[in-house]
Each structure stands twice: as structure tokens, then as C-alpha cells.
C-alpha positions in Angstrom: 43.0 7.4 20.8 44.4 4.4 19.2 45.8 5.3 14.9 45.0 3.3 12.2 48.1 0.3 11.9 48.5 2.4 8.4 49.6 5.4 10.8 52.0 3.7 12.7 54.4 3.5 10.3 54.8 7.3 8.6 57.0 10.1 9.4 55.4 12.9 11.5 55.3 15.4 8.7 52.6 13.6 7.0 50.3 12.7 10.2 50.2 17.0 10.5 46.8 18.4 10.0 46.6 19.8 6.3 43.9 21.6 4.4 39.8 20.9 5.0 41.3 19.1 8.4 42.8 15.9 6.9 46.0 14.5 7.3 48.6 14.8 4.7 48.9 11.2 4.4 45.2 11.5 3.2 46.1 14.0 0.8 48.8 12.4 -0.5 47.0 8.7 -0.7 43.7 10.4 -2.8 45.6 10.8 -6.2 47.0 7.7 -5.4 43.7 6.2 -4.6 42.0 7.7 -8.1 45.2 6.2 -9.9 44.8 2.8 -8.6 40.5 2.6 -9.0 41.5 4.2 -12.7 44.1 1.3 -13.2 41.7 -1.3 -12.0 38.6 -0.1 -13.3 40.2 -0.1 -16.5 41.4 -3.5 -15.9 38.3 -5.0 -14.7 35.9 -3.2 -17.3 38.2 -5.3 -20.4 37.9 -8.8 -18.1 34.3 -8.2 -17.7 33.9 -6.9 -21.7 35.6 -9.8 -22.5 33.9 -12.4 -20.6 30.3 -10.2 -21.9 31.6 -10.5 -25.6 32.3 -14.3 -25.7 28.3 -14.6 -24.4 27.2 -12.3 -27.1 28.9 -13.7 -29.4 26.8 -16.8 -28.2 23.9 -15.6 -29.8 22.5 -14.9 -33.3 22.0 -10.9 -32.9 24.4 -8.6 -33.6 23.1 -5.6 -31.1 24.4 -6.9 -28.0 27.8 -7.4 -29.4 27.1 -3.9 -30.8 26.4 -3.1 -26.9 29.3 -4.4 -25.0 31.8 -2.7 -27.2 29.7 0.8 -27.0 29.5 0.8 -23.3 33.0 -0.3 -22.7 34.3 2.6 -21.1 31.0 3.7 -19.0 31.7 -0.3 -17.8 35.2 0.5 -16.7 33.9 4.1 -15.2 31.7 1.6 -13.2 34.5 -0.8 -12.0 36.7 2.6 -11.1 33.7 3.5 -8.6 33.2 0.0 -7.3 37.3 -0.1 -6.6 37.4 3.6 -5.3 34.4 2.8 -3.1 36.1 -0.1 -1.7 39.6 1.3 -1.2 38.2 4.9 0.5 37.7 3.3 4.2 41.3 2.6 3.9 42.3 6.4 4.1 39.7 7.0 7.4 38.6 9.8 6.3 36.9 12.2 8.9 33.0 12.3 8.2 32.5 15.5 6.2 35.4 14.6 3.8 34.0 11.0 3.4 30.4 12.2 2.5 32.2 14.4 0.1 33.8 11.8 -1.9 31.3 9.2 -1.5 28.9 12.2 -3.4 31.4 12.8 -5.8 31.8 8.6 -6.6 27.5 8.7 -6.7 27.6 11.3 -9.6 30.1 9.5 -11.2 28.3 6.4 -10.9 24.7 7.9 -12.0 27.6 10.1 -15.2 27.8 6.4 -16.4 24.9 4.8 -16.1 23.1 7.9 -18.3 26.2 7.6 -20.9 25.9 3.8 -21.1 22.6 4.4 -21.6 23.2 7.2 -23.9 25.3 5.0 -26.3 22.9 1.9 -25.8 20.1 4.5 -27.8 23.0 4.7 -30.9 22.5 0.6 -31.1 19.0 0.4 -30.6 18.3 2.5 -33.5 20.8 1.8 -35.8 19.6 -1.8 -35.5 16.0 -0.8 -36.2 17.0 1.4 -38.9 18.7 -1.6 -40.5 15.7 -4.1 -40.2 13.5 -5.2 -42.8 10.3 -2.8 -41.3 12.7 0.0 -42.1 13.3 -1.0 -45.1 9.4 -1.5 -46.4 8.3 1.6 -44.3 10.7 4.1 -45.5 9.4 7.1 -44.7 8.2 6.0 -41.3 11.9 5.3 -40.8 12.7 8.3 -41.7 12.0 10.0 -38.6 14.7 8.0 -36.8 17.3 10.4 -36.7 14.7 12.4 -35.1 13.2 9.6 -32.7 17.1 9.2 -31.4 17.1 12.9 -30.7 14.3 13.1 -28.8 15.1 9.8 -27.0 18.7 11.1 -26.0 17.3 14.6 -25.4 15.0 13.0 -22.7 17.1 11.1 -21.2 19.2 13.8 -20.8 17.0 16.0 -19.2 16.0 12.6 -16.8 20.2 12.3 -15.9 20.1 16.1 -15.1 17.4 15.9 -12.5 19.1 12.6 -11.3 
């Protein structure tokens, strides 16, 4: 059985079979593999809230400048998948190891999708409570606060099923 070019090159020691039947090299390149998506995902979630701030700043509402900023670090959660996901056939992980992690990146993905949306409830109401119907229909508005709530407590319940 021809090794991975990446094998080739390390001591014995680390191409022994370690815990949950992976190599140690695998071992030892997984934190290095979640430091390096973290690092980039980082990275890549301030180009791409830059890049979305200029075009919100483009237009004449305030909410989605409001937006980008609140879901800046569900974005970079995002890119840390997207990079991890890339980067994991690298380490040729056996099967059961590799459905493992991919499951692990999945919930982390849906985690930040439900907190982005999470956050994107804050800005939606705090824009309506600050609108002029809010303002003429006060005690309609009112029952924001408890609107958000209910909105966040269902989409919480939605993300725990998910």
C-alpha cells in the first residue's frame, strides 16, 4: 500500500498506531489543523466583513451595517468550517474518524448559522422599535421586548431539533 507523500517524510514514532486507530501524526496535525482554520477563519471573516461593510455602507439604511458587525464572529465561525473542511482530507483520516469530524464541523456550521440568526433578531427589532410606527403606536410597540423573546425562543427550539 502506497503512504500519502505527507508520510514519506516523518520519523517512525509518529506513523505508530495511536488512540481510536489513527496515526500520531494525525493526532498531532488536528490541533494544528483547528489552529490554522481558527487563524484563517478569523482572517477571512474581517476581509469578507470588510468588503460587506463598504456595500452597506452603500446604501441609505442603517440595519445592514447594524448586521454585518453583529454577525461578525458567526461569519468567521463560518470561514473556520469552510477552511477546516478543506484542510481535513489532508490528514487521511480513516472513515469512522472522518465522519466524526465532518459531524462535529456540521454542528458547528448549523451553531452559527442559528447564532447569526440569533443576533440578526437584536437588529431587526431594534430597528422597528426605532421607526416612526413605533413611535405613533406605542403600546403596540410595547410588546417588542416580548415579540423578540418569543422570536429567539423559537428559533431556539428550531436550532435544537436541527
Amino acid at each position: 500500500m502506497d503512504r500519502p507523500s505527507l508520510e514519506r517524510f516523518l520519523p517512525a514514532p509518529l506513523l505508530e498506531r495511536g488512540p481510536q486507530g489513527l496515526l500520531w501524526w494525525q493526532w498531532a496535525a488536528l490541533p494544528a489543523l483547528l489552529v490554522l482554520s481558527l487563524a484563517a477563519g478569523w482572517l477571512l471573516g474581517r476581509l469578507t466583513r470588510r468588503a460587506l461593510g463598504r456595500l452597506a455602507r452603500r446604501t441609505r439604511t442603517p440595519w445592514d451595517e447594524i448586521l454585518v458587525e453583529r454577525s461578525s464572529v458567526p461569519l468567521a465561525a463560518l470561514w473556520s468550517v469552510a477552511v477546516a473542511a478543506a484542510l481535513l482530507p489532508l490528514l487521511d483520516l480513516p472513515a469512522g474518524a472522518a465522519g466524526r469530524v465532518g459531524h462535529l464541523l456540521d454542528a458547528i456550521t448549523y451553531l452559527a448559522l442559528f447564532w447569526a440568526g440569533y443576533r440578526a433578531i437584536d437588529v431587526a427589532f431594534g430597528i422597528v422599535a426605532g421607526t416612526p410606527w413605533a413611535r405613533e403606536h406605542v403600546q403596540l410597540a410595547g410588546h417588542l421586548p416580548t415579540g423578540r423573546r418569543l422570536v429567539k425562543a423559537l428559533l431556539l427550539a428550531v436550532g435544537a431539533v436541527a
